[in-house]
C-alpha positions as CSV (number, residue, x, y, z in Angstrom):
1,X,0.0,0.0,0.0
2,X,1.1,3.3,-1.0
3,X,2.1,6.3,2.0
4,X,1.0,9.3,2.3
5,X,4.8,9.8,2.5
6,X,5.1,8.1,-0.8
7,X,3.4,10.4,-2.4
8,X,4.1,13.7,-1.1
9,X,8.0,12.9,-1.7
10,X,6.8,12.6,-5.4
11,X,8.5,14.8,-7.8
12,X,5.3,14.9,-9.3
13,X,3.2,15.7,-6.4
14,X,0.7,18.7,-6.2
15,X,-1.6,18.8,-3.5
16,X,-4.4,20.1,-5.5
17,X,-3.8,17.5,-8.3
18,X,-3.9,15.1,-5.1
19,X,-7.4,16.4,-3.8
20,X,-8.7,16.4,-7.0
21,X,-7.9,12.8,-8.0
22,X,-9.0,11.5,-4.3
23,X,-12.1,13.3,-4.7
24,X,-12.5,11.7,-8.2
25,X,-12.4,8.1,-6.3
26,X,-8.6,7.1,-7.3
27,X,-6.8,5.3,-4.5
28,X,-3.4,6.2,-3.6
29,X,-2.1,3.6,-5.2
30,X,-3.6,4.4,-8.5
31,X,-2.5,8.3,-8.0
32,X,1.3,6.7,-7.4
33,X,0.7,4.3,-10.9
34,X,-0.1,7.5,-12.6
35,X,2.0,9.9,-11.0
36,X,4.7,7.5,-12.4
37,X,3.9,7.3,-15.5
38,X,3.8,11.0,-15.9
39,X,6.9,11.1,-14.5
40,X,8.3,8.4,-16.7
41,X,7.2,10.0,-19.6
42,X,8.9,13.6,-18.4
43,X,5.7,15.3,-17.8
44,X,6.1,17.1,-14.6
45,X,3.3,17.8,-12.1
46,X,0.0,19.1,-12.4
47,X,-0.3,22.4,-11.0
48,X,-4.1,23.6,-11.6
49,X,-3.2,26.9,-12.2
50,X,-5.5,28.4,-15.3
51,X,-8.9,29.5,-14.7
52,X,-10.6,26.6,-16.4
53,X,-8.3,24.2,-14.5
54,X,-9.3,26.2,-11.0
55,X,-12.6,26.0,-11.9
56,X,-13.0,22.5,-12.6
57,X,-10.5,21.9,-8.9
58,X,-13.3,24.3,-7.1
59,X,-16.2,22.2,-8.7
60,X,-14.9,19.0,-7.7
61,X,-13.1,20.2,-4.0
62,X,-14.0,23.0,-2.8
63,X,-10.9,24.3,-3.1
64,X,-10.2,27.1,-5.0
């Protein structure tokens, strides 16, 4: 099973890219699988940061 620690050591972790795929049901496990594979494929993290990408974090969160 994947850590919390796991995760946030990830060089592609984000916290609102990790709210946002929790909130869309993915286990941390599956975030990790895909975190990897982004990684893998040098695609760094997901940072949420236009307005339609805020939007969409604020309709599924909360968080804005």
């Amino acid at each position: 099973m994947t850590t919390h620690t796991t995760l946030h050591d990830h060089t592609n972790y984000d916290a609102d890219d990790y709210a946002y795929l929790t909130a869309k049901g993915w286990s941390d496990d599956e975030i990790l699988a895909r975190w990897n594979a982004e990684a893998k494929d040098g695609k760094g993290p997901c940072r949420w940061q236009s307005e339609s990408a805020r939007s969409k974090l604020a309709t599924v969160t909360g968080r804005k």
